[in-house]
C-alpha positions as CSV (number, residue, x, y, z in Angstrom):
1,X,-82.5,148.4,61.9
2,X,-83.0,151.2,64.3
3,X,-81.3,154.4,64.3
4,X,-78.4,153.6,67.2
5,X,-77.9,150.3,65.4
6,X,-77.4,152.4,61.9
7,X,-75.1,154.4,64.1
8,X,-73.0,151.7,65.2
9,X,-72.4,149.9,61.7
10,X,-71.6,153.2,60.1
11,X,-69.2,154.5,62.9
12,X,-66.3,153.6,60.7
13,X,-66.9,155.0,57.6
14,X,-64.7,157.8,56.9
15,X,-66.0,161.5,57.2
16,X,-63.3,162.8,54.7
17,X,-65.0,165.3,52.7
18,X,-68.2,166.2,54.6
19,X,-68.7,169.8,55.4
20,X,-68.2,170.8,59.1
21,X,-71.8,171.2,59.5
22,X,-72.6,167.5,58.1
23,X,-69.8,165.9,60.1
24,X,-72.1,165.0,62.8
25,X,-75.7,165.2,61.3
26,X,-75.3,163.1,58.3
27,X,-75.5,159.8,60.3
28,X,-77.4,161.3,63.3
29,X,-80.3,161.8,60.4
30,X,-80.4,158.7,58.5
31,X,-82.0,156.7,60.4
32,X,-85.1,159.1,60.5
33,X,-84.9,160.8,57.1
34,X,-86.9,158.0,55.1
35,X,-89.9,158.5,57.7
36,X,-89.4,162.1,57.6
37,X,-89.8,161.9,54.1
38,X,-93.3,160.4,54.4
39,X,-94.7,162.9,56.1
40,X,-97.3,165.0,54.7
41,X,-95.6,168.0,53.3
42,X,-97.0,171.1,55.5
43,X,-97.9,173.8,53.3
44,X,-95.5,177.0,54.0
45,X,-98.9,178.9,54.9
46,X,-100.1,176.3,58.0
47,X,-96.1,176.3,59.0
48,X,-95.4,177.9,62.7
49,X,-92.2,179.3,63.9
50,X,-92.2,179.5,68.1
51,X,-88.7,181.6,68.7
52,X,-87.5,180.8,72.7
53,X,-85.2,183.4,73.8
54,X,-82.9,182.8,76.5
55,X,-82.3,186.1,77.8
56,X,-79.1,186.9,79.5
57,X,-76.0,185.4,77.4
58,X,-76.7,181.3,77.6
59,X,-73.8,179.4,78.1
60,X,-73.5,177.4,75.1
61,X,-70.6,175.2,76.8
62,X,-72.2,173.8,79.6
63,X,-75.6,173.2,77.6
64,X,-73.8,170.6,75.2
65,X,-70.8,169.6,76.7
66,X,-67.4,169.1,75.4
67,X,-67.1,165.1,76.7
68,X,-64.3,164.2,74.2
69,X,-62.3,167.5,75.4
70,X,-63.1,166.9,79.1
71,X,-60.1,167.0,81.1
72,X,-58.9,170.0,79.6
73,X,-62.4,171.6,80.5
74,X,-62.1,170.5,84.1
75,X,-58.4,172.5,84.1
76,X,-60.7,175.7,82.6
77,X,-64.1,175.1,85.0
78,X,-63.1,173.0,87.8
79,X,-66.3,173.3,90.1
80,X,-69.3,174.2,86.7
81,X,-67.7,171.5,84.4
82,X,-69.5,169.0,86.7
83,X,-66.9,166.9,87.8
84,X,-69.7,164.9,90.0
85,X,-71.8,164.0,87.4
86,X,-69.4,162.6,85.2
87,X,-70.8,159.8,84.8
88,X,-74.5,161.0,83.8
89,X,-71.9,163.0,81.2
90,X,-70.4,160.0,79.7
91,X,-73.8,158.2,79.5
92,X,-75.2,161.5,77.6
93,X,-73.1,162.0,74.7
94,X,-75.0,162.2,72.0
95,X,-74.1,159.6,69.6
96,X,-70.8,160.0,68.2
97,X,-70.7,163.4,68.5
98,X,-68.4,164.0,71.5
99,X,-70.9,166.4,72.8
100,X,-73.0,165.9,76.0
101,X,-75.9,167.1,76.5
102,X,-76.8,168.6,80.3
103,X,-78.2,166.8,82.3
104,X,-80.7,169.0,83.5
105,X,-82.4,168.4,80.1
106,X,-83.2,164.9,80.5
107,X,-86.7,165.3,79.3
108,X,-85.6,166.1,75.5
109,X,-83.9,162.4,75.5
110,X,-86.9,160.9,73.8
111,X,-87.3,163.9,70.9
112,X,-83.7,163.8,70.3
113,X,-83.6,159.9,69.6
114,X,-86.8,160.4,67.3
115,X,-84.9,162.6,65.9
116,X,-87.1,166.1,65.9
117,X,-84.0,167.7,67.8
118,X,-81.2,169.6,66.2
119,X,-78.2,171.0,67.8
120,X,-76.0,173.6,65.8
121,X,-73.0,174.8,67.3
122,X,-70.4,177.5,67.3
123,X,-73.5,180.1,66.4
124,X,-72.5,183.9,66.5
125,X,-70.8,186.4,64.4
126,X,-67.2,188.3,63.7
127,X,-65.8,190.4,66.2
128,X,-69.1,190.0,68.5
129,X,-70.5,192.3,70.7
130,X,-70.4,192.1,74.0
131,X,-73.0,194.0,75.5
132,X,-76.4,192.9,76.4
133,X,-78.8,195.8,74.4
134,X,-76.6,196.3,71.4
135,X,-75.7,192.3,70.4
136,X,-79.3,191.9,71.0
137,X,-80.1,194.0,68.5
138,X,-77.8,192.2,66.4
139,X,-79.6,189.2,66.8
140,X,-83.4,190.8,66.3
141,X,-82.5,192.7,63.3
142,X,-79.6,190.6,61.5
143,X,-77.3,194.3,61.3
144,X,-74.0,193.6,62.6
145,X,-71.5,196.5,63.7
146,X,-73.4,200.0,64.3
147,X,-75.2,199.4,61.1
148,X,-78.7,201.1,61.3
149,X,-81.8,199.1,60.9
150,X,-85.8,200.0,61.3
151,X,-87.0,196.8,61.7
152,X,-86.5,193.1,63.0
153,X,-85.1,190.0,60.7
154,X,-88.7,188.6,60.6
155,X,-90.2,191.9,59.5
156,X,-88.4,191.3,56.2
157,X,-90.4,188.0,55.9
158,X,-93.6,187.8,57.3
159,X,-95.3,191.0,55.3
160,X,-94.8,188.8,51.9
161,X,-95.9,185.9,53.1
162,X,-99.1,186.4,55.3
163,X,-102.1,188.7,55.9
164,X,-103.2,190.1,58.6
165,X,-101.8,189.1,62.0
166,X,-97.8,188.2,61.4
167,X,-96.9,187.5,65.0
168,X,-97.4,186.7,69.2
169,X,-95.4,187.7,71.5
170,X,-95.6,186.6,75.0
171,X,-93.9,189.6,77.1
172,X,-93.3,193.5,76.1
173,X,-90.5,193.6,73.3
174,X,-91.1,192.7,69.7
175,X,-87.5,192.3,69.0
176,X,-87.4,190.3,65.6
177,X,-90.8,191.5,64.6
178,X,-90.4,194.8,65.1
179,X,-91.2,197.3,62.0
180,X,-94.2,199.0,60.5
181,X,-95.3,196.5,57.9
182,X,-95.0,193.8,60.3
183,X,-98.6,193.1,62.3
184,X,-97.3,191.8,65.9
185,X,-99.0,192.1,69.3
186,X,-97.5,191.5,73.1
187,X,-99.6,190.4,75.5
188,X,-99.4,188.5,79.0
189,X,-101.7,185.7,77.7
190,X,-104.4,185.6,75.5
191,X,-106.8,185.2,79.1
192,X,-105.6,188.5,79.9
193,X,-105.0,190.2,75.9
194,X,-109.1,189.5,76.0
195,X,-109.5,191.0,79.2
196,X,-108.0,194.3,78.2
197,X,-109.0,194.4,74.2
198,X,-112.5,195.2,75.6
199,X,-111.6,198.9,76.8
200,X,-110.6,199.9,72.8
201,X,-113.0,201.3,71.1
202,X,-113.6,200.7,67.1
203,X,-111.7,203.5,65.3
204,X,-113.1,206.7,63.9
205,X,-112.4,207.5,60.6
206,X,-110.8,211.5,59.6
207,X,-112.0,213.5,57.4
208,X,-108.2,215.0,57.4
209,X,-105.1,213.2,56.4
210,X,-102.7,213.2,59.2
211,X,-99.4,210.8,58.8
212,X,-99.2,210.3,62.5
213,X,-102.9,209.7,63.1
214,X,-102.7,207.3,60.0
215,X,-100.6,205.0,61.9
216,X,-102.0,205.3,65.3
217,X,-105.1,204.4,63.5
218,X,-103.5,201.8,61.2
219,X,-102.2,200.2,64.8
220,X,-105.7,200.2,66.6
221,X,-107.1,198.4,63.2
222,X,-104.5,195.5,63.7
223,X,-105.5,195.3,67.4
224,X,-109.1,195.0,66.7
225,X,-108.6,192.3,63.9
226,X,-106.2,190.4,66.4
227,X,-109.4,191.1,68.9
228,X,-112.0,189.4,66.4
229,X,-109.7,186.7,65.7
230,X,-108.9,185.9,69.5
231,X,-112.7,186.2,70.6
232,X,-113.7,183.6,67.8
233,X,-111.1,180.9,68.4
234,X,-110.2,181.7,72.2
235,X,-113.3,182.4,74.4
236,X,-114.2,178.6,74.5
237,X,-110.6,177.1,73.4
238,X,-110.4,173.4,73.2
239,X,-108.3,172.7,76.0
240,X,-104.9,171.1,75.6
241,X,-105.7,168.1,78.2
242,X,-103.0,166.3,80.3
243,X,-100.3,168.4,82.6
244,X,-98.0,171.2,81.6
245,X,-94.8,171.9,83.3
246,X,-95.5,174.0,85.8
247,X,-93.4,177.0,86.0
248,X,-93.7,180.6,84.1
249,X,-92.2,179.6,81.2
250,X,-93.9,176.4,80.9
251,X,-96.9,179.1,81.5
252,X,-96.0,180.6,78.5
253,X,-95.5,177.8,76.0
254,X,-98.9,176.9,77.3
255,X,-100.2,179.6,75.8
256,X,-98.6,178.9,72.7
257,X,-99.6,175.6,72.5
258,X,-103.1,176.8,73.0
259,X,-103.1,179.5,70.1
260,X,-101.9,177.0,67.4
261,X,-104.0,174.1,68.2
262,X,-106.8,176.5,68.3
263,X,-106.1,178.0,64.7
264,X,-105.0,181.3,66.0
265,X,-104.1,182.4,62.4
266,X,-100.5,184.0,63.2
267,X,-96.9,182.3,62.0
268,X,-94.8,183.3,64.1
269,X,-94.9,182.9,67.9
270,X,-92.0,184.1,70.6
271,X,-91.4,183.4,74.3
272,X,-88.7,184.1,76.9
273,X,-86.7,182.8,79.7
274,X,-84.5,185.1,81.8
275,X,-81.8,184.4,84.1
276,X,-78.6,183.1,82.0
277,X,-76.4,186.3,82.7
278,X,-74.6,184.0,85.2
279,X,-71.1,186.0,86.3
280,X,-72.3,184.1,89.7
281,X,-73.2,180.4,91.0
282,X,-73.8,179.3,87.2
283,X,-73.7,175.8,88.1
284,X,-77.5,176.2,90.2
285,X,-78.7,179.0,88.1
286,X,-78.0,178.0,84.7
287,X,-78.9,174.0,85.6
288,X,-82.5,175.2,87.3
289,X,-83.2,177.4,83.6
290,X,-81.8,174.6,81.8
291,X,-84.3,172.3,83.9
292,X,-87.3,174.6,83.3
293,X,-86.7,175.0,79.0
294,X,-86.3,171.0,79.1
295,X,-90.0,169.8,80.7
296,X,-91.3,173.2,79.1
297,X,-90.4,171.9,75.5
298,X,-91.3,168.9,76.3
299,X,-95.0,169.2,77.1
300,X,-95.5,171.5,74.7
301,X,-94.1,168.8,72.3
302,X,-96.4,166.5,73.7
303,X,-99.3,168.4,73.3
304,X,-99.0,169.5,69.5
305,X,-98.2,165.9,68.9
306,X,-101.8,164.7,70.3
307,X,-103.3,167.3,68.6
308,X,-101.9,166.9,65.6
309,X,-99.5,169.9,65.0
310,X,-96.0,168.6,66.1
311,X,-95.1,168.3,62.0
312,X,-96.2,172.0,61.3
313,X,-94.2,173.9,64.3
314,X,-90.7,174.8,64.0
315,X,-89.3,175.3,67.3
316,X,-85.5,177.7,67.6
317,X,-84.3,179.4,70.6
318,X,-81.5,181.8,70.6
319,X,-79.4,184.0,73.4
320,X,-77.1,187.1,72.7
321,X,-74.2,185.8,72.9
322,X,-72.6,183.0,75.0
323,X,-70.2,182.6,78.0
324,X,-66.1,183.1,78.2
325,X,-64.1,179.7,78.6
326,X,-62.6,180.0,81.8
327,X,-64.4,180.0,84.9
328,X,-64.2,183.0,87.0
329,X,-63.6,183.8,90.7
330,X,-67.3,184.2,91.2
331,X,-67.8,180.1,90.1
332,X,-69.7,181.8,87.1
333,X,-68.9,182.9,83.5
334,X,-68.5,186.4,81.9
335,X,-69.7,187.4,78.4
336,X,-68.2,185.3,75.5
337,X,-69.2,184.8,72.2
338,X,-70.0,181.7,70.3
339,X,-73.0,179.4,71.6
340,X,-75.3,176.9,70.9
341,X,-78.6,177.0,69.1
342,X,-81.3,174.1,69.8
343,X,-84.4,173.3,66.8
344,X,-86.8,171.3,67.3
345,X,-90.0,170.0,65.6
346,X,-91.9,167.3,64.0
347,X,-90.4,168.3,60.7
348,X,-86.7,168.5,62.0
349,X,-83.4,166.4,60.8
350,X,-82.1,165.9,64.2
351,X,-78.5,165.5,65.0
352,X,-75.5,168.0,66.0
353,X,-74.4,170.3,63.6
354,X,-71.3,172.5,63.2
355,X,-68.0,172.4,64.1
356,X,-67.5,170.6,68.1
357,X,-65.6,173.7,69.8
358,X,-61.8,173.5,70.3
359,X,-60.8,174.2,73.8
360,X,-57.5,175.1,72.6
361,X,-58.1,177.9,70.3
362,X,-59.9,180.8,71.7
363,X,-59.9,184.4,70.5
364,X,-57.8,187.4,72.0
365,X,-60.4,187.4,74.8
366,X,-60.4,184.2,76.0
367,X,-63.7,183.0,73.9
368,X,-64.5,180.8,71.7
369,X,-65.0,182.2,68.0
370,X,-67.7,181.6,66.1
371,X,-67.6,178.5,63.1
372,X,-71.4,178.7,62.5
373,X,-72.7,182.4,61.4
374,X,-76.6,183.0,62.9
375,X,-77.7,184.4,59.4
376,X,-76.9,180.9,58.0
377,X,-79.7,179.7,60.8
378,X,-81.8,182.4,59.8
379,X,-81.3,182.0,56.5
380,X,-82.2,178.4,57.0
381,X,-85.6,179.2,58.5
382,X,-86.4,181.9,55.6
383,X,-85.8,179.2,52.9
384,X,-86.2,175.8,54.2
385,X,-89.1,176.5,56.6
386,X,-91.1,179.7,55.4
387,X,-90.1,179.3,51.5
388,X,-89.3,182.8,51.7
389,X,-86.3,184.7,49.4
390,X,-83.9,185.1,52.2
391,X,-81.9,188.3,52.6
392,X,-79.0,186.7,54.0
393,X,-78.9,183.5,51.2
394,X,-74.9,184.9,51.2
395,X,-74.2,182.8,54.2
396,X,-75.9,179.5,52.9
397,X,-78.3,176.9,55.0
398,X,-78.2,174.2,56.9
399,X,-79.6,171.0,56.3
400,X,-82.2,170.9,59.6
401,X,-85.2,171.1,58.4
């Protein structure tokens, strides 16, 4: 029986007593669970996490689409709910869910019906922040409402769990990684981090003690490991083979790709893709971005799988916040709250989780309020993925991997 079969025969059971977060998934994941549970069991130690952060405020809404609450989502977006696609939107729902996906993301189809694509919705927290720099500190550090914190969410993790080099990041912020015990480097690309690394010399040992010069010095001895390590694995990579999407993002997952199927001894990985702050022409800009994370996951996807490393990465992206309901004047979408959180991975129970949005109940401000609180996702990751105490067990886990 395959799984859409299993979906079909089990459409009329009764979902009376699932929690909101199973209403979806639990059928959604049957079909794949048994194989799932074949699998080799990755040991927490050769497990990758690749964070994709959608920079801007993604609009969670017109990502997976409300199809069972349509018309009433026409009367709130009538040119970006897509009115001439609708029937791409009908054929998209996923499942029974009542969600569709975009259609701009057409090249996930095939992960999502192996079922190594997870959808959670309604991800945020209380009385949400609507500024750019201060919810996204929210996100990187897990500290909601002015509460002060030194260091990222994963910089509570990775320092118990690995030596050495914690963490890659493609671009210029550390964000989640950020802290002193946490060992994480930016670069542009590994081509260009070995390039540069050549200029630093080996450090020079004091004969004073000097706290500053301490951690300057403890910084430059990271570097240099990270330098050793790249030199040995990356000089004369094996090559991925095949075509990668072709765009700066795809660029970057490249990269990625490249690290962890040449044993670039680091957990964690993060990437970024800009452009979702869209108060104007959403419909083009956010499609196009949507367009370019779609075939960028995909052959990255592709390539771990013929290499061998699909089951050991856990892929999560994330965005500050979401969009407000209602369309503006500008055919775009102001800062909302609640939004939509894709995982993905050899390893994942696929399905949509969480509570489907209700059109009808927004908060004071016209947004929709979060059902699904992000700690619960990161709590998720820390237990279920990494096998790590998680600070933020409070808000429970989710069933996704």
């Amino acid at each position: 029986m395959d799984r859409r079969d299993f979906l079909k025969l089990s459409g009329g059971v009764s979902a009376a007593g699932l929690a909101p977060e199973m209403l979806w998934a639990a059928e959604q994941r049957s079909a794949h669970l048994r194989a799932k549970k074949q699998r080799p069991t990755t040991p927490p130690a050769k497990r990758k996490l690749v964070l994709v952060r959608l920079k801007g405020g993604n609009d969670g809404l017109n990502t997976l689409i409300p199809f069972s609450q349509y018309d009433h989502y026409r009367e709130l977006r009538p040119t970006i709910s897509m009115p001439a696609q609708i029937k791409k939107l009908r054929s998209r729902v996923l499942d029974n869910s009542g969600m569709s996906l975009n259609p701009y993301m057409h090249r996930l189809d095939k992960w999502f019906d192996a079922g190594d694509v997870a959808w959670i919705q309604g991800v945020g927290y209380a009385r949400p922040v609507l500024s750019h720099f201060e919810s996204s500190d929210v996100w990187d550090t897990a500290m909601t409402h002015g509460r002060h914190a030194n260091k990222g969410w994963l910089a509570h993790l990775l320092p118990r769990m690995h030596k050495n080099l914690h963490g890659v990041v493609l671009g210029d912020e550390l964000g989640p990684m950020h802290g002193k015990d946490c060992h994480a480097i930016a670069m542009k690309s590994p081509e260009v981090f070995l390039s540069q690394i050549t200029l630093l010399d080996e450090v020079q040992p004091s004969s004073t003690y000097n706290p500053a010069l301490a951690h300057l010095t403890n910084i430059q001895s990271q570097v240099l490991h990270a330098k050793q390590e790249f030199e040995q694995k990356m000089r004369r990579p094996t090559q991925i083979g095949g075509r990668f999407a072709n765009s700066a993002f795809g660029r970057q997952l490249e990269s990625v790709a490249k690290m962890i199927i040449n044993d670039i001894d680091a957990p964690v990985y993060m990437v970024e893709l800009d452009g979702f702050d869209t108060h104007v022409d959403q419909l083009n800009q956010q499609n196009h971005n949507l367009s370019y994370l779609s075939d960028a996951l995909d052959s990255f996807a592709t390539a771990l799988k013929q290499h061998g490393h699909w089951d050991n990465v856990l892929v999560m992206t994330y965005s500050e916040f979401g969009r407000r309901v209602k369309e503006n004047h500008g055919r775009g979408t102001d800062h909302g709250a609640a939004s939509v959180q894709l995982v993905m991975g050899g390893a994942v129970r696929g399905g949509v989780y969480g509570r489907n949005p209700d059109l009808k109940r927004l908060d004071a401000q016209g947004n929709l309020p979060m059902t699904t609180d992000f700690r619960k996702v990161y709590s998720t990751v820390a237990q279920r993925w990494m096998r790590q105490p998680s600070p933020w067990a409070a808000y429970g886990t989710l069933p996704f991997v």
